[in-house]
C-alpha positions in Angstrom: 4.6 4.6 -83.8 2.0 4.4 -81.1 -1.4 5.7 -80.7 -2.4 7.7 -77.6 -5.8 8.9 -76.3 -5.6 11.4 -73.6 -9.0 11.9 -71.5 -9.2 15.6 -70.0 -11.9 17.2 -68.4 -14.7 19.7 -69.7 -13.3 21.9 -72.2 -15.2 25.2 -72.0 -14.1 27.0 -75.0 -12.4 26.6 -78.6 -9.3 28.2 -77.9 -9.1 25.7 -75.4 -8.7 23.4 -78.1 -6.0 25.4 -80.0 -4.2 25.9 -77.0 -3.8 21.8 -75.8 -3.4 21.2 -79.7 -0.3 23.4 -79.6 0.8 22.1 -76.6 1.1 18.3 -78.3 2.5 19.3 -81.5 5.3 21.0 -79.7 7.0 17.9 -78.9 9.8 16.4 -80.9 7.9 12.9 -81.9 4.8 13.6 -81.8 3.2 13.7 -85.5 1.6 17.0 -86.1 -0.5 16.0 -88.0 -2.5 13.4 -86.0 -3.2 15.7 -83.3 -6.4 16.2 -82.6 -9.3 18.1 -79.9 -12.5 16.1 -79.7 -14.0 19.2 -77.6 -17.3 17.2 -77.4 -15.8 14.1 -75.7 -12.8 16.2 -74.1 -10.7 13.9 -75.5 -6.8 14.5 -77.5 -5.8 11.7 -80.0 -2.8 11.2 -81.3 0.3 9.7 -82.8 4.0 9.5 -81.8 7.3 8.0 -81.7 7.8 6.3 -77.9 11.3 6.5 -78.6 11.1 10.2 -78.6 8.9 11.0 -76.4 5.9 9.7 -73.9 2.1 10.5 -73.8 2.6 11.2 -70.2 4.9 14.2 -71.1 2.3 15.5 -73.6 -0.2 14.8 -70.7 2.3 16.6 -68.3 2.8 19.7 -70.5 -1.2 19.5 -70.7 -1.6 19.8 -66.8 0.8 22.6 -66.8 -1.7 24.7 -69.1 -4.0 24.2 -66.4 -6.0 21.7 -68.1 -7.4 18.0 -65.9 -5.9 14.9 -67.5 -8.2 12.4 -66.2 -6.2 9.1 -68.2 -4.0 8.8 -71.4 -4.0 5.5 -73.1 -1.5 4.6 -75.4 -2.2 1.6 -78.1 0.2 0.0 -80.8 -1.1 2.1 -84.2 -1.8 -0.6 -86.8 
């Protein structure tokens, strides 16, 4: 499992949050779970499987929404 941090621009409401949170968790890999809106920090956190899929498609499907990804950084989760 890996640990990604995807940093998006201002969020503006909560539903934003809901909306990017259901976004991630629709992926195949991605552990629903750890998902998670920092709306303060405009940040997403979470964990997945980089066989099954990448932070960059989470960060794609993100874009899509209409949202600004401004950098996703994955780490090894300990």
């Amino acid at each position: 499992m890996k640990n990604a941090t995807i940093q998006l621009g201002t969020l503006t409401c909560p539903s934003c949050i809901q909306k990017i949170e259901n976004a991630a968790k629709s992926f195949n890999g991605v552990d629903k779970d750890s998902v998670k809106v920092l709306f303060n920090s405009g940040k997403l956190k979470f964990d997945f499987d980089h066989e099954k899929v990448s932070a960059e498609d989470v960060a794609k499907a993100i874009t899509a929404l209409g949202y600004d990804v401004k950098k996703t950084q994955v780490k090894d989760k300990k």
